[in-house]
BAPA-709005 format. One record per atom (N, C-alpha, C, O): residue number from 1; residue in three letters; chain; atom name; x, z, y. Coordinates in nm, 2 decimals, padded with zeros to 4 digits. Layout:
REM BAPA-709005
ATOM   i  aa ch at      X      Z      Y
ATOM NUM Ala  A CA      X      Z      Y
...
END
This chain:
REM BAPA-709005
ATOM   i  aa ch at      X      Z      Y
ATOM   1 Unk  A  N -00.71  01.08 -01.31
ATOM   1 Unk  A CA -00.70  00.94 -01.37
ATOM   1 Unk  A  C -00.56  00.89 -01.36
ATOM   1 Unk  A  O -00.52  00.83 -01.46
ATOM   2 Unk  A  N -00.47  00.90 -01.25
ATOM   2 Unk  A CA -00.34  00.85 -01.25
ATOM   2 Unk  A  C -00.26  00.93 -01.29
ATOM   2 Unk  A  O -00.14  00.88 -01.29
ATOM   3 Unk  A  N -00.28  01.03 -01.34
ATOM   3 Unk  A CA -00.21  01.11 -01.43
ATOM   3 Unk  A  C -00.20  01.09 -01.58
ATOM   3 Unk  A  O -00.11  01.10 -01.66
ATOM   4 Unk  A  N -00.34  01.04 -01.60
ATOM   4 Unk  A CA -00.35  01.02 -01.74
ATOM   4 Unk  A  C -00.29  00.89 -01.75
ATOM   4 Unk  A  O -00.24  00.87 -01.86
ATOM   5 Unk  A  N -00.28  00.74 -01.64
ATOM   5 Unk  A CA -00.26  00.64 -01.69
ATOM   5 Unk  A  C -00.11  00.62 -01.64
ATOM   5 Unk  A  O -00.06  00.51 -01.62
ATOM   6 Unk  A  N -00.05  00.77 -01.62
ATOM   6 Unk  A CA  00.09  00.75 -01.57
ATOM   6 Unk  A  C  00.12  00.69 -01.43
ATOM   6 Unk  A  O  00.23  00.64 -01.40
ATOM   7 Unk  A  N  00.04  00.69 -01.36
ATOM   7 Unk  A CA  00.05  00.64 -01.22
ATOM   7 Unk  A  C  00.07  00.74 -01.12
ATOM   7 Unk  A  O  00.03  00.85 -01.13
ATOM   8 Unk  A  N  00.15  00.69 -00.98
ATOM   8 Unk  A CA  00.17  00.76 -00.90
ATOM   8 Unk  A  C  00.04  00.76 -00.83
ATOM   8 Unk  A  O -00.03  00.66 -00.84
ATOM   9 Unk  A  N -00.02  00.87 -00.76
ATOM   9 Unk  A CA -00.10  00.91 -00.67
ATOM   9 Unk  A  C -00.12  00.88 -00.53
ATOM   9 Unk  A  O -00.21  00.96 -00.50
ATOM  10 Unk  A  N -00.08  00.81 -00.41
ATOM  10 Unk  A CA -00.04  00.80 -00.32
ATOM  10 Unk  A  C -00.11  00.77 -00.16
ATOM  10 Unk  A  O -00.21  00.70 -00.14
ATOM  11 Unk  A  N -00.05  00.82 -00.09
ATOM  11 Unk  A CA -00.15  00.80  00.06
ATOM  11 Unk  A  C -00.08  00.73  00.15
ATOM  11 Unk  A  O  00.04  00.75  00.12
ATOM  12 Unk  A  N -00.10  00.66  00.25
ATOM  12 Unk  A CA -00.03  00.58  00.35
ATOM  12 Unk  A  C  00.06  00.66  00.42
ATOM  12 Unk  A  O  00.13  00.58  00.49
ATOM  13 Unk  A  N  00.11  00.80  00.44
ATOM  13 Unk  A CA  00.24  00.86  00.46
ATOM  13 Unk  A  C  00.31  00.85  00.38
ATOM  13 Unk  A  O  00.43  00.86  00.40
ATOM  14 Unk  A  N  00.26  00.82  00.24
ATOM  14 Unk  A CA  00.36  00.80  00.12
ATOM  14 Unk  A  C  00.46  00.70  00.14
ATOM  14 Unk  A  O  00.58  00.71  00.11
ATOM  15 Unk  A  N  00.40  00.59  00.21
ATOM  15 Unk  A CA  00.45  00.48  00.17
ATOM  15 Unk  A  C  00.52  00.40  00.32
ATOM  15 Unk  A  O  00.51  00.44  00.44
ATOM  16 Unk  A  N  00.59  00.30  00.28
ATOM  16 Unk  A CA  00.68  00.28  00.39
ATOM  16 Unk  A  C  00.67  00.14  00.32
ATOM  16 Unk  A  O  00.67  00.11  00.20
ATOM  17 Unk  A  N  00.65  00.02  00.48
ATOM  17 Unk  A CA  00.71 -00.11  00.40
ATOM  17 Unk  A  C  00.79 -00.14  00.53
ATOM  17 Unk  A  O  00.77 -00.13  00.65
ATOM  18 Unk  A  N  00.90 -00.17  00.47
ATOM  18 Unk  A CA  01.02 -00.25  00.50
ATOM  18 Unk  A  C  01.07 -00.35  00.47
ATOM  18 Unk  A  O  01.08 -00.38  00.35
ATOM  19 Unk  A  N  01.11 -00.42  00.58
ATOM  19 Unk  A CA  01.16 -00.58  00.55
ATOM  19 Unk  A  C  01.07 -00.68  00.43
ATOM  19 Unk  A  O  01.11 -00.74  00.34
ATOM  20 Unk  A  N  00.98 -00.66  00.47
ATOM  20 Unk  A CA  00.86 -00.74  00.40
ATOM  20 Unk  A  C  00.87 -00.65  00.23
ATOM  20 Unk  A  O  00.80 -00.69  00.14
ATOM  21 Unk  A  N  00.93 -00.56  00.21
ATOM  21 Unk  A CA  00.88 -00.50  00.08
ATOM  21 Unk  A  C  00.79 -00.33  00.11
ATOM  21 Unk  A  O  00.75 -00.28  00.21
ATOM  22 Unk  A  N  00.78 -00.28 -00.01
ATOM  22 Unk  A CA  00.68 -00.17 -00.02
ATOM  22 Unk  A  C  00.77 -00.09 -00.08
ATOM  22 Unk  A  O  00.85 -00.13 -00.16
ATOM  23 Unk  A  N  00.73  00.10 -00.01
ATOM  23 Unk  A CA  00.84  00.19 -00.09
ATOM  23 Unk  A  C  00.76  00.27 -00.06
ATOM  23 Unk  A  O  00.67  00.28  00.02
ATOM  24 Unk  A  N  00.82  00.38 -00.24
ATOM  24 Unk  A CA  00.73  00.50 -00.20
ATOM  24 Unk  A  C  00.86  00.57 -00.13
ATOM  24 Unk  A  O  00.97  00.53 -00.14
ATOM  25 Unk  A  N  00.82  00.71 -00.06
ATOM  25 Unk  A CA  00.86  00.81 -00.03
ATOM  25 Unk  A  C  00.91  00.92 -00.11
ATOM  25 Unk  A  O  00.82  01.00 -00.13
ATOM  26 Unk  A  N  01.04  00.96 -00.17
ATOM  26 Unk  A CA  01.01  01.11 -00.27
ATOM  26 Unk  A  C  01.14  01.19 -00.22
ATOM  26 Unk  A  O  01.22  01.17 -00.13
ATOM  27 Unk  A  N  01.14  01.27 -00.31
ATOM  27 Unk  A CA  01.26  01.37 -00.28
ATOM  27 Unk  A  C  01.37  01.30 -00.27
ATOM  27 Unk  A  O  01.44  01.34 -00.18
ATOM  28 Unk  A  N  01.44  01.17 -00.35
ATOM  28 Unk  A CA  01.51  01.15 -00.40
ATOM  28 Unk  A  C  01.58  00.98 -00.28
ATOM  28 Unk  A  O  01.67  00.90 -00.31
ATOM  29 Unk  A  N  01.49  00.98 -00.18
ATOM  29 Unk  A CA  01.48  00.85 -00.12
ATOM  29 Unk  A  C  01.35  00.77 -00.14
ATOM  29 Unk  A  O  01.26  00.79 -00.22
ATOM  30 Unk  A  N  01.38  00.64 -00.03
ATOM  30 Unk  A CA  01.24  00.56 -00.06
ATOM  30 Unk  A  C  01.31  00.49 -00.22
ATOM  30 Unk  A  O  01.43  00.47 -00.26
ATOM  31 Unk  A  N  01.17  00.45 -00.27
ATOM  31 Unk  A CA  01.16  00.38 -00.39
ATOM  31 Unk  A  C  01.09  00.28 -00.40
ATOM  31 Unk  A  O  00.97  00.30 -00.41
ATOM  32 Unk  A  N  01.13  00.14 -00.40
ATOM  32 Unk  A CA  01.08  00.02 -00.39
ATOM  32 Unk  A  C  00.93 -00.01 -00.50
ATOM  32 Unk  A  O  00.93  00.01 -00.62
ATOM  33 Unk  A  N  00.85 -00.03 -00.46
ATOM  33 Unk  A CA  00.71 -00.03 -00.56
ATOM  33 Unk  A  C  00.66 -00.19 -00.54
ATOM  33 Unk  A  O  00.66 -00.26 -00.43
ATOM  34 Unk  A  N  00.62 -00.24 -00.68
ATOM  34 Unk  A CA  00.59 -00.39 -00.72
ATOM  34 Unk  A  C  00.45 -00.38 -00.68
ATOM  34 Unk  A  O  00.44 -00.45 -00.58
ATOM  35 Unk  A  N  00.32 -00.33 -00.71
ATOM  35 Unk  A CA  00.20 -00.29 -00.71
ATOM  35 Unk  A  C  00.17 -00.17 -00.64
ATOM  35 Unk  A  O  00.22 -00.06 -00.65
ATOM  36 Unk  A  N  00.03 -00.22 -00.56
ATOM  36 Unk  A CA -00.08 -00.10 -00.56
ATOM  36 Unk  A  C -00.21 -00.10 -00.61
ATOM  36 Unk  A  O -00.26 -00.21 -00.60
ATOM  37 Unk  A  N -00.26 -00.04 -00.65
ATOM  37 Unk  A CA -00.43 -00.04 -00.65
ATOM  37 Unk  A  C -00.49  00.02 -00.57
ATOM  37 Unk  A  O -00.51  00.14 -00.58
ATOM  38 Unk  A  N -00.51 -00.07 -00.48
ATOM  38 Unk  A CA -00.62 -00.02 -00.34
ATOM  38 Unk  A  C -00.76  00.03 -00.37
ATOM  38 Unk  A  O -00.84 -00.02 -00.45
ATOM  39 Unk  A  N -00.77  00.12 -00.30
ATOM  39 Unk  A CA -00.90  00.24 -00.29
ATOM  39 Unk  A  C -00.93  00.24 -00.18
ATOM  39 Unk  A  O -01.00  00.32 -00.15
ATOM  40 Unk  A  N -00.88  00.15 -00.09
ATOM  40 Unk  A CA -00.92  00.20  00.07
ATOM  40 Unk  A  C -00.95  00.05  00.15
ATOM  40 Unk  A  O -00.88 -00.05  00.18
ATOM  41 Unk  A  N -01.07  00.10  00.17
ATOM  41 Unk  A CA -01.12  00.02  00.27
ATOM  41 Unk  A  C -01.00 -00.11  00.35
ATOM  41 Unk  A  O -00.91 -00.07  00.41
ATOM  42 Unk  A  N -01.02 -00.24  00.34
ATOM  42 Unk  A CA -00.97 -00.32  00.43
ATOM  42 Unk  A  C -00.90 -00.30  00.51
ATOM  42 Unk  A  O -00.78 -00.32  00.52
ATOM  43 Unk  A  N -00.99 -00.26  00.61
ATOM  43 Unk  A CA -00.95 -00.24  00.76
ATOM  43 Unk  A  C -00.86 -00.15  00.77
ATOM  43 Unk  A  O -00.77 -00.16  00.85
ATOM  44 Unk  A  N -00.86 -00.09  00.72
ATOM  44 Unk  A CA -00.78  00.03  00.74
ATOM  44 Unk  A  C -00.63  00.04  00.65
ATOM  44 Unk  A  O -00.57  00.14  00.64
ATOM  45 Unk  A  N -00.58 -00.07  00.61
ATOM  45 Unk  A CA -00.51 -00.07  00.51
ATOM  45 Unk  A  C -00.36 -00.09  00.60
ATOM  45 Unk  A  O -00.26 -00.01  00.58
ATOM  46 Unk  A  N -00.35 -00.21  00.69
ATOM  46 Unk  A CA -00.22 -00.22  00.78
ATOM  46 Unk  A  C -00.28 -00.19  00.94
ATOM  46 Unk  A  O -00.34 -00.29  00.98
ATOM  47 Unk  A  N -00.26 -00.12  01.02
ATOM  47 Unk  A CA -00.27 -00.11  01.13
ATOM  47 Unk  A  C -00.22 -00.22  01.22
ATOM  47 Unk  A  O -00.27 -00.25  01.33
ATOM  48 Unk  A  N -00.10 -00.29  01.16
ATOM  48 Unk  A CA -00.04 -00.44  01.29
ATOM  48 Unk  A  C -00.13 -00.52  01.22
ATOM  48 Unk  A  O -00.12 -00.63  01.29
ATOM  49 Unk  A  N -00.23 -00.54  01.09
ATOM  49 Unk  A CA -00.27 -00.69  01.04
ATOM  49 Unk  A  C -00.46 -00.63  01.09
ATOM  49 Unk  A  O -00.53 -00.73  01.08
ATOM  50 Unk  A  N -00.52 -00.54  01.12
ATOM  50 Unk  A CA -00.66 -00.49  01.07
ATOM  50 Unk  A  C -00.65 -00.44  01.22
ATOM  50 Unk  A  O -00.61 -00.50  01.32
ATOM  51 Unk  A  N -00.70 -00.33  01.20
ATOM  51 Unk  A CA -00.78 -00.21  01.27
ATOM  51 Unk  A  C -00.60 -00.11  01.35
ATOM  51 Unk  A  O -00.52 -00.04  01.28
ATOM  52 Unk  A  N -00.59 -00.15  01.47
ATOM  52 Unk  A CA -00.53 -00.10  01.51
ATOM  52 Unk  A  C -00.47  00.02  01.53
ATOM  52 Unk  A  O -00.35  00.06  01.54
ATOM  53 Unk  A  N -00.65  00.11  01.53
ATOM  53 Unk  A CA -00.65  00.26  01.52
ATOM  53 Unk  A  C -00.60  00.29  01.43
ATOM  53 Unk  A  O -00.54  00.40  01.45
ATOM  54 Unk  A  N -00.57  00.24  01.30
ATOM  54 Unk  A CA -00.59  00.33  01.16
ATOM  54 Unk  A  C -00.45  00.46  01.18
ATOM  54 Unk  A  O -00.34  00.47  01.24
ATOM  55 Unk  A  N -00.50  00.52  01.13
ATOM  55 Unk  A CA -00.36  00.64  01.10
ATOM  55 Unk  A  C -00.32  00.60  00.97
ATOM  55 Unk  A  O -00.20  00.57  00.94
ATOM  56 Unk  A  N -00.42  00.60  00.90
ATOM  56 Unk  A CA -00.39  00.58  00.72
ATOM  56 Unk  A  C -00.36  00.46  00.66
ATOM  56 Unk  A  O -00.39  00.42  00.55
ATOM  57 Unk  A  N -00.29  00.38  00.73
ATOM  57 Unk  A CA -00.22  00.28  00.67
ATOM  57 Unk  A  C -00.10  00.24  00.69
ATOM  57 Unk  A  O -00.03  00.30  00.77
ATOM  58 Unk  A  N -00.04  00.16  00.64
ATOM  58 Unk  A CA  00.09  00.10  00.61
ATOM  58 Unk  A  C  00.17  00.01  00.70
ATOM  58 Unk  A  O  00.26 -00.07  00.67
ATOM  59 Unk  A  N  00.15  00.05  00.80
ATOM  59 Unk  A CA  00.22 -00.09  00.88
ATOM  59 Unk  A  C  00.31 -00.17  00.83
ATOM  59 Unk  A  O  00.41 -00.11  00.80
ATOM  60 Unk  A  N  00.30 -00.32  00.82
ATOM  60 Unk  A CA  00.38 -00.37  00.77
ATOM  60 Unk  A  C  00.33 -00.43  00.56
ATOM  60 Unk  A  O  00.39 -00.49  00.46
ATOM  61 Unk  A  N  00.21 -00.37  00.58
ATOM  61 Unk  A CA  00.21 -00.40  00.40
ATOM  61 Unk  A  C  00.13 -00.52  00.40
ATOM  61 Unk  A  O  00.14 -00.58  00.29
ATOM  62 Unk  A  N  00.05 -00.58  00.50
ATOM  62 Unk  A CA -00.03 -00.74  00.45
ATOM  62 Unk  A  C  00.10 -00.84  00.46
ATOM  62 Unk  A  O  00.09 -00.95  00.43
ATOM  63 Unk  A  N  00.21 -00.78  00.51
ATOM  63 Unk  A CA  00.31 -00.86  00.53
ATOM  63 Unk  A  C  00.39 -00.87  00.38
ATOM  63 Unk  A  O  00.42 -00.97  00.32
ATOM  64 Unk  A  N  00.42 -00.75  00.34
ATOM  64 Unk  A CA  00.48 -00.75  00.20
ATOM  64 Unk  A  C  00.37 -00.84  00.11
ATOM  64 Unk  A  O  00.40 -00.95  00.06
ATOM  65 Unk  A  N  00.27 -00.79  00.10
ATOM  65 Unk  A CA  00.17 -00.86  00.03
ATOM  65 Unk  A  C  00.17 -01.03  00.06
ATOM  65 Unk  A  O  00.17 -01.12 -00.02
ATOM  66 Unk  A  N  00.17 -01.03  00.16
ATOM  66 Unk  A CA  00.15 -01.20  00.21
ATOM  66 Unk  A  C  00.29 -01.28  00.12
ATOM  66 Unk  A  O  00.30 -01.39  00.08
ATOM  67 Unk  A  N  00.37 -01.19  00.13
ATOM  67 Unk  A CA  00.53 -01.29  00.09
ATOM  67 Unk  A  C  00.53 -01.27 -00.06
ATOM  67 Unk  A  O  00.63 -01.32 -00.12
ATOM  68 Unk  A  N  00.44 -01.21 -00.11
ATOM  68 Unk  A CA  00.43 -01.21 -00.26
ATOM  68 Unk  A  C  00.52 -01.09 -00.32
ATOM  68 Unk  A  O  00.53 -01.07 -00.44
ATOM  69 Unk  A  N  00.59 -01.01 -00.20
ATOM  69 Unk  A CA  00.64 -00.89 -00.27
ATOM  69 Unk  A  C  00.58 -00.76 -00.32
ATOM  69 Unk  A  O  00.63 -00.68 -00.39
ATOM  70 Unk  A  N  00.49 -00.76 -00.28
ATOM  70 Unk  A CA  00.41 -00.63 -00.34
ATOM  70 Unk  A  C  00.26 -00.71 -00.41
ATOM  70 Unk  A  O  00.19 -00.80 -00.36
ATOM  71 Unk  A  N  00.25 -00.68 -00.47
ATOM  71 Unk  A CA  00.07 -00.69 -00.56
ATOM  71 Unk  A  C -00.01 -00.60 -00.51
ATOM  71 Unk  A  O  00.02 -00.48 -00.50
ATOM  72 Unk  A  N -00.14 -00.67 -00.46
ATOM  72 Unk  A CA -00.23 -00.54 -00.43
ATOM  72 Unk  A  C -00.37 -00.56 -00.53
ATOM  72 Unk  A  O -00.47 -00.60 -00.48
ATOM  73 Unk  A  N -00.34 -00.51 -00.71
ATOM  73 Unk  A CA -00.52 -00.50 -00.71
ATOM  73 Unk  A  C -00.61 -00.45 -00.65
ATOM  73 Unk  A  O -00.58 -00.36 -00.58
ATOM  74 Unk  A  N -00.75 -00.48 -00.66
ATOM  74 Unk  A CA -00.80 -00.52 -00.57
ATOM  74 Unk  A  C -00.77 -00.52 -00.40
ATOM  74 Unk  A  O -00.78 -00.44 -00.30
ATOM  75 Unk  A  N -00.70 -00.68 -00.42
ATOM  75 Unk  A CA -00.69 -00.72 -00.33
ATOM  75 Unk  A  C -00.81 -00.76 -00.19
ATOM  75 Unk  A  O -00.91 -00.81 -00.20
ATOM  76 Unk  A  N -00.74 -00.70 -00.05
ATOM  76 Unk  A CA -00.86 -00.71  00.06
ATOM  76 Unk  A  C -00.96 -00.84  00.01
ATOM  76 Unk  A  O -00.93 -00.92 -00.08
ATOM  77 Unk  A  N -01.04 -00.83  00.07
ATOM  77 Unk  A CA -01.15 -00.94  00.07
ATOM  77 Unk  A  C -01.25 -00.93 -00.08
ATOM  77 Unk  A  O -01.34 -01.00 -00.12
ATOM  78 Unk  A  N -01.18 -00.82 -00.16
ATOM  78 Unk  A CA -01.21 -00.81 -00.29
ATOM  78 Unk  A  C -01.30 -00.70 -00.30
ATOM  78 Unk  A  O -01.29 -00.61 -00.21
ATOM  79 Unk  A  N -01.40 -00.69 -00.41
ATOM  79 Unk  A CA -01.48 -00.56 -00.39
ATOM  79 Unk  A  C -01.40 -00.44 -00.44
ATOM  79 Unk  A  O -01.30 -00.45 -00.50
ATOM  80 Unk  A  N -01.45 -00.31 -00.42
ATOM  80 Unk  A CA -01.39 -00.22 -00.50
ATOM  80 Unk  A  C -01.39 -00.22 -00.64
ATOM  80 Unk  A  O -01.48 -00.28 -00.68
ATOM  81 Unk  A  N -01.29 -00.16 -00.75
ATOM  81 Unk  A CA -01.31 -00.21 -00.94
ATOM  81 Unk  A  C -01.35 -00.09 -00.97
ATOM  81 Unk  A  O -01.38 -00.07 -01.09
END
């Protein structure tokens, strides 16, 4: 499906947030990203804001999100679409 709608594919090692923004990871350097469409559970989304344990999340991304730099459809507290 993100193939077909031209979207990147991506997992919480992908991604890096810094200084309150969001990046993906590629060959070429990080790459600042406007939007995600979340598939993953809440809790599990930032390790310093949720669930401490998580492996698979972003540290640092309810923070980008909170300052209005990154978009998250379906945003936490939201059902899955």
């Amino acid at each position: 499906l993100a193939r077909y709608l031209g979207l990147l594919l991506v997992e919480g090692a992908d991604l890096a947030a810094l200084e309150d923004r969001v990046y993906v990871r590629t060959i070429g350097g990080l790459k600042r990203i406007d939007a995600l469409w979340r598939r993953l559970d809440p809790r599990f989304l930032d390790p310093l804001a949720f669930d401490t344990h998580s492996k698979i999340g972003v540290p640092g991304l309810i923070d980008a999100y909170a300052t209005g730099n990154v978009l998250l459809a379906n945003a936490p507290g939201v059902g899955v679409l």
